[in-house]
C-alpha positions as CSV (number, residue, x, y, z in Angstrom):
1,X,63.1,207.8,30.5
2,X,65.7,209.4,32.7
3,X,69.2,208.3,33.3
4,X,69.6,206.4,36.2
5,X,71.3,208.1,39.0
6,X,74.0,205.4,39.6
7,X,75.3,203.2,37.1
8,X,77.6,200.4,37.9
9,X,79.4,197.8,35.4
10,X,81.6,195.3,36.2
11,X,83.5,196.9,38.9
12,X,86.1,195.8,41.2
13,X,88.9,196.7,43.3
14,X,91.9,194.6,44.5
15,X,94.0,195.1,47.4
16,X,97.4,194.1,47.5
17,X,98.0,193.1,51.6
18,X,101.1,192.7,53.4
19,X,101.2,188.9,54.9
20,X,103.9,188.1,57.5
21,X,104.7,185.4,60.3
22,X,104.6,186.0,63.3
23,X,108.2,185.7,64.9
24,X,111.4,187.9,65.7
25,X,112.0,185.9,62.2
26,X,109.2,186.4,60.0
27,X,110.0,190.3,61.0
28,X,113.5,190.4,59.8
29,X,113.2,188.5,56.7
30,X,109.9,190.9,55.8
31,X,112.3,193.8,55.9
32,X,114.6,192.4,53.2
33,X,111.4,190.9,51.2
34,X,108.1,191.8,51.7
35,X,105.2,189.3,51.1
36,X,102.0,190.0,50.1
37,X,98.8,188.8,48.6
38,X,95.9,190.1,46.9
39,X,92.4,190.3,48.6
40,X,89.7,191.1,45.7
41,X,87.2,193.6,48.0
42,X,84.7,194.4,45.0
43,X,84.3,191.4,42.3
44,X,82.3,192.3,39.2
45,X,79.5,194.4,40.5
46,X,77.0,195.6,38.4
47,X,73.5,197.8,39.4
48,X,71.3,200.8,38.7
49,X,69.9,203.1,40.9
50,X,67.1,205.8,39.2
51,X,67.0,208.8,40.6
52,X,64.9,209.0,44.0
53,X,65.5,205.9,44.4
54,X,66.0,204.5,48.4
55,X,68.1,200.9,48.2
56,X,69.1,199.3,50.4
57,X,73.3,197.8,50.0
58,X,73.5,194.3,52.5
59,X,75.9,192.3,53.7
60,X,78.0,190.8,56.0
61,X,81.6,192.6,57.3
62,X,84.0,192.4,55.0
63,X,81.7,192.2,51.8
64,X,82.6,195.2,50.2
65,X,80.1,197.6,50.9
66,X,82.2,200.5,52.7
67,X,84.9,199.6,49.8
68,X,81.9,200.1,46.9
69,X,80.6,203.0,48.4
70,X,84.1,204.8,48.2
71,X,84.4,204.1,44.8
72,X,81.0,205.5,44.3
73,X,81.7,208.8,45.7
74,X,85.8,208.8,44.5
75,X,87.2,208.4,47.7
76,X,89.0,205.2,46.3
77,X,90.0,204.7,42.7
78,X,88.3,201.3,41.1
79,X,91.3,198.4,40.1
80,X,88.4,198.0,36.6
81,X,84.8,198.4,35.4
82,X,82.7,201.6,35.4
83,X,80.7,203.6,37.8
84,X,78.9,206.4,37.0
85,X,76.9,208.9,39.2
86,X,74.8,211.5,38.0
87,X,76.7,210.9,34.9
88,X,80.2,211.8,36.1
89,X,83.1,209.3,36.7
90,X,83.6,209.6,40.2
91,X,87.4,209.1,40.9
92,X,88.0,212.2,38.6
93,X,86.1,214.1,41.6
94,X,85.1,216.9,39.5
95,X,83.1,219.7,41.5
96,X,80.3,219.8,39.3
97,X,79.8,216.0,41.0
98,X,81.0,216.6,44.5
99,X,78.3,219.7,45.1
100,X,76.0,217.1,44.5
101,X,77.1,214.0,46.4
102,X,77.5,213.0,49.8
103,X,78.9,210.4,52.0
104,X,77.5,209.8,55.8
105,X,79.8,207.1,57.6
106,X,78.9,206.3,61.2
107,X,82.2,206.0,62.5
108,X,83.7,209.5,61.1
109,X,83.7,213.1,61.8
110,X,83.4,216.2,59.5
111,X,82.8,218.9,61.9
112,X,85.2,220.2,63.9
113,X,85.7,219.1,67.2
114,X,86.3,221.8,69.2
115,X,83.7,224.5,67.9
116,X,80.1,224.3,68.2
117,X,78.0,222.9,65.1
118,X,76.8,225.9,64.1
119,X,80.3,227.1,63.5
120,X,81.0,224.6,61.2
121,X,78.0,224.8,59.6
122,X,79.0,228.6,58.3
123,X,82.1,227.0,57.2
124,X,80.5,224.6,54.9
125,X,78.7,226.9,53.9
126,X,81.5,229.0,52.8
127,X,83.1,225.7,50.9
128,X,80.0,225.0,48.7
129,X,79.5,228.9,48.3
130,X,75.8,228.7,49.6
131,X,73.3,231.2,49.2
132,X,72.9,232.6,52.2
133,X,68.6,232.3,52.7
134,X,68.9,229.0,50.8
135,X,71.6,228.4,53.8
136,X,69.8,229.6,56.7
137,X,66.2,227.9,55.0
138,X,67.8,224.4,55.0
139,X,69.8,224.2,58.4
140,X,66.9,225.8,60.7
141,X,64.5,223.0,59.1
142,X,66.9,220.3,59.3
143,X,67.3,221.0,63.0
144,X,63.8,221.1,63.8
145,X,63.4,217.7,61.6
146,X,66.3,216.8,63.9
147,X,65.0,217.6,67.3
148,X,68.9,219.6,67.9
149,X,67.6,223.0,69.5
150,X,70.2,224.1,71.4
151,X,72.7,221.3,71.1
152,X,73.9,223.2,67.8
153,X,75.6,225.6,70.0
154,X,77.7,223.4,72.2
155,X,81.2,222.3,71.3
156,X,81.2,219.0,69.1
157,X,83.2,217.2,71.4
158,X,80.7,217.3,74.3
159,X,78.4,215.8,72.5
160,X,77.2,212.2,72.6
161,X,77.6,209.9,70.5
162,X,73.6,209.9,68.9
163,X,73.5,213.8,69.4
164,X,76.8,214.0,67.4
165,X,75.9,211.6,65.0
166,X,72.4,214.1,64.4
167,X,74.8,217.0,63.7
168,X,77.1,215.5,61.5
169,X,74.3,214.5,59.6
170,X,72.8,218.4,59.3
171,X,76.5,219.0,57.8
172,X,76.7,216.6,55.1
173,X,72.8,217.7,54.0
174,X,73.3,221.2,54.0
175,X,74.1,221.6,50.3
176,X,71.0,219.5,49.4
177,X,72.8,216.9,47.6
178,X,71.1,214.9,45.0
179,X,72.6,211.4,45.7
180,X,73.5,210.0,49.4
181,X,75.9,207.0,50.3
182,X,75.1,206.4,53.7
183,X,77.1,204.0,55.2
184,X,75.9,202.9,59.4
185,X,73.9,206.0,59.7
186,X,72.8,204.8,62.8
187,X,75.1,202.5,64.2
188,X,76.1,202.9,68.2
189,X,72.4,204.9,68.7
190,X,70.0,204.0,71.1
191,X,66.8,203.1,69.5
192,X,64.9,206.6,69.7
193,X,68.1,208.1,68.1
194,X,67.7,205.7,65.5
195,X,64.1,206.6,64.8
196,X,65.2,210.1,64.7
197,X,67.6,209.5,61.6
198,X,65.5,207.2,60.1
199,X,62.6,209.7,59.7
200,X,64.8,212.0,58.9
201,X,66.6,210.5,55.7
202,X,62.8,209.3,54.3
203,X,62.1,212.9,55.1
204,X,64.9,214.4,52.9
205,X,64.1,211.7,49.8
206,X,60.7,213.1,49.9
207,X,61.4,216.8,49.6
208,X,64.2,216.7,47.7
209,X,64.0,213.8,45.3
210,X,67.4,212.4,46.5
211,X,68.9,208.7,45.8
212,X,70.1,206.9,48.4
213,X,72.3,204.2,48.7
214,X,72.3,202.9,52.3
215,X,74.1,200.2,54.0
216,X,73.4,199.4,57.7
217,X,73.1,196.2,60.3
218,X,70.2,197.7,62.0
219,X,67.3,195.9,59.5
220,X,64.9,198.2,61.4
221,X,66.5,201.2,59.2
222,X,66.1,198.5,55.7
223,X,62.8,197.6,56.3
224,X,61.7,201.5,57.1
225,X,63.6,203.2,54.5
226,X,63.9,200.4,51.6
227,X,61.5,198.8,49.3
228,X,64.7,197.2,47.2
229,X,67.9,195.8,48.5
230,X,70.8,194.7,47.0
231,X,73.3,191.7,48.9
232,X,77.1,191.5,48.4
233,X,78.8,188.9,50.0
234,X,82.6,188.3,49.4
235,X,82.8,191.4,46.6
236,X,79.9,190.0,44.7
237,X,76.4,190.7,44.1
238,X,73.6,187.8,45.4
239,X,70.6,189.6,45.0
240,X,68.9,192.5,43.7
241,X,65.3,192.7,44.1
242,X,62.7,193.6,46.3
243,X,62.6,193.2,50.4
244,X,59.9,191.0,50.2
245,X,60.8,189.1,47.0
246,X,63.7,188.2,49.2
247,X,62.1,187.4,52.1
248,X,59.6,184.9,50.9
249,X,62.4,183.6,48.9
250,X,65.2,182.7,51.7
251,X,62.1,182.0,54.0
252,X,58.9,181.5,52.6
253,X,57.5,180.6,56.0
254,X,55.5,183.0,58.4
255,X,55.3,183.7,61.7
256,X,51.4,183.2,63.7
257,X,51.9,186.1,66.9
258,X,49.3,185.0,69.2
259,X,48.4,186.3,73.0
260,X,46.6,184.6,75.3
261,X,44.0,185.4,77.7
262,X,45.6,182.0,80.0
263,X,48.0,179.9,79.4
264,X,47.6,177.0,77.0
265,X,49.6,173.5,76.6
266,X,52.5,173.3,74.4
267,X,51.4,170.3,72.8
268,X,48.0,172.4,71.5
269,X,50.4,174.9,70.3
270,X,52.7,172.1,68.2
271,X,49.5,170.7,66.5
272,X,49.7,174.7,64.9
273,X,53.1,174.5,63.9
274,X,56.9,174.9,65.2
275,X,56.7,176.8,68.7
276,X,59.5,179.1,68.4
277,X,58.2,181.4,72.3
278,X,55.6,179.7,74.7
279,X,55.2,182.2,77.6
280,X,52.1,182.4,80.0
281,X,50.3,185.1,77.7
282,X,52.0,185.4,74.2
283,X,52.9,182.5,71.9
284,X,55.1,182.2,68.4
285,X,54.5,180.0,66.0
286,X,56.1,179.1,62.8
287,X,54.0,178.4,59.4
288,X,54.7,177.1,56.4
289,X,53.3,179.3,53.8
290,X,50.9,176.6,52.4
291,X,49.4,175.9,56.1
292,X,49.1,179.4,57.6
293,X,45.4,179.6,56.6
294,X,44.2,176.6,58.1
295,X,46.4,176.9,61.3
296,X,45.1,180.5,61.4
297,X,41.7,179.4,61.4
298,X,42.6,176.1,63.8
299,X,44.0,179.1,66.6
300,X,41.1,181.1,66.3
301,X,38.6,178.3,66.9
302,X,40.1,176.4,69.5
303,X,42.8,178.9,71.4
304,X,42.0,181.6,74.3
305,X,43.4,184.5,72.1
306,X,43.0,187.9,72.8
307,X,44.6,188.9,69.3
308,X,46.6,186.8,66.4
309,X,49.2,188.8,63.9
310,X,50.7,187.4,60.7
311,X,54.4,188.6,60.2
312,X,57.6,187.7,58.1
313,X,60.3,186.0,59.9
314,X,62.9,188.8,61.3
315,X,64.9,189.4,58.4
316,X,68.0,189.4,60.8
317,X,67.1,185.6,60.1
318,X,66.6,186.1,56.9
319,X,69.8,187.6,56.5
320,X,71.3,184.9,58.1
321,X,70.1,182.5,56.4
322,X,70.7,183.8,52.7
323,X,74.5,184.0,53.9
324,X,74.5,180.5,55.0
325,X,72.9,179.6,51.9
326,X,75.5,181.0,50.4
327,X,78.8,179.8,51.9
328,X,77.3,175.9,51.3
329,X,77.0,176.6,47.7
């Protein structure tokens, strides 16, 4: 059996923060004495990830995610515990790791602003010491995958914001890494942009093989890319499991999509279930898992439908739920 990719045990990381008043006061004292307190970011985590593995890493702001996923690729050092990936510690940032790593963060730059992508595509190239075919092979395809043409020859900066997010994304990929932290991929993209990424990353898992570890708020990019997901919330892990495990745990209900070919009474609708939409030609209807089959088969013998779709609660809801599940316990 292979080694997992990833392999996390126990780890955490404690920042030390600066606390102060506010007040001509508080801001002469805190040059004499400085306060501070410690926030625990990461709080025992422990996971695997086996190689070609797509999970996805939840949770709320603040959780720990960006903060994990740093340690993971030895941008920041762990206060304890382990982490290894691809069998390397990765705060010693050895090469033989970094060549086969990567981090995408949403919010961040790695080309250079001023020249057009292609420009700083040769220059990775040059720091990663790729073969030149391999090179050319891997960006030309992940530009068509990409849908760039011609945008790879404009300056960085007069890009947009979903264009430039495309780009940056060709960068980090180029030396075909084997594991990717992907942290917002997507975020600030219009939905087609979105889509575009999202194909793009199950594209690249299914050619190459890679791991990825992905955290994002869009549950659109979840629900497409990952069949497992992990939850942190305040530094520590509250599930690991399956999407769907988890969403017939938080909310074991479903949702009854009906339209209508006219418009029906509400109170024909309630004797179904909870009426969460009543419009002129599309209805929502919440289910408890035991009565969906009989309220399925009540709607289709006594409502004007023109079509009826079973579906899981949004897992925004889910999401939302699990947290306030959570914060009462």
């Amino acid at each position: 059996m292979p080694e997992p990719a990833i392999r996390v045990r126990d780890l955490r990381k404690t920042f030390r923060v600066p606390v102060r008043e506010a007040g001509l006061r508080a801001a002469v004292k805190s040059l004499v004495r400085r306060e501070s307190r410690e926030v625990q970011a990461v709080d025992g985590v422990s996971f695997e990830i086996e190689p070609g593995e797509v999970v996805g890493f939840l949770g709320p702001n603040g959780a720990g995610k960006t903060t994990t996923l740093k340690m993971l690729s030895g941008l920041l050092y762990p206060t304890s515990g382990e982490a290894l990936v691809l069998g390397h510690v990765p705060s010693k940032r050895e090469p033989a790791l970094l060549r086969r790593i990567t981090m995408v963060m949403g919010n961040r730059n790695q080309l250079q602003w001023d020249l057009p992508a292609l420009d700083s595509f040769d220059l990775i190239r040059a720091i990663y010491r790729l073969p030149a075919d391999q090179f050319r092979q891997t960006r030309d395809e992940f530009i068509e995958l990409l849908e760039l043409g011609d945008l790879v020859n404009k300056p960085v900066r007069n890009l947009s914001l979903g264009e430039r997010m495309k780009v940056e994304t060709v960068g980090a990929l180029l030396h075909r890494p084997q594991v990717l932290f992907l942290d917002e991929p997507t975020i600030g993209l219009d939905v087609s942009m979105q889509a575009i990424v999202r194909g793009f990353v199950r594209a690249y898992n299914e050619r190459f093989g890679a791991t990825v570890l992905l955290t994002s708020h869009y549950m659109e990019d979840v629900a497409a890319l990952c069949p497992r997901v992990m939850v942190i919330d305040k530094g520590r892990m509250i599930y690991d499991g399956g999407l769907s495990d988890l969403v017939r745990r938080v909310r074991p209900d479903k949702r009854m999509l009906l339209r209508l070919s006219r418009p029906v009474e509400r109170r024909d609708l309630e004797a179904l279930g909870s009426v969460i939409e009543h419009g002129d030609a599309q209805a929502i209807i919440q289910v408890s898992q035991d009565a969906l089959q009989p309220a399925v088969a009540r709607a289709l013998s006594s409502l004007p439908l023109t079509d009826l779709t079973v579906e899981d609660p949004p897992l925004e809801e889910v999401m939302r739920d699990l947290f306030a599940q959570g914060r009462a316990a």
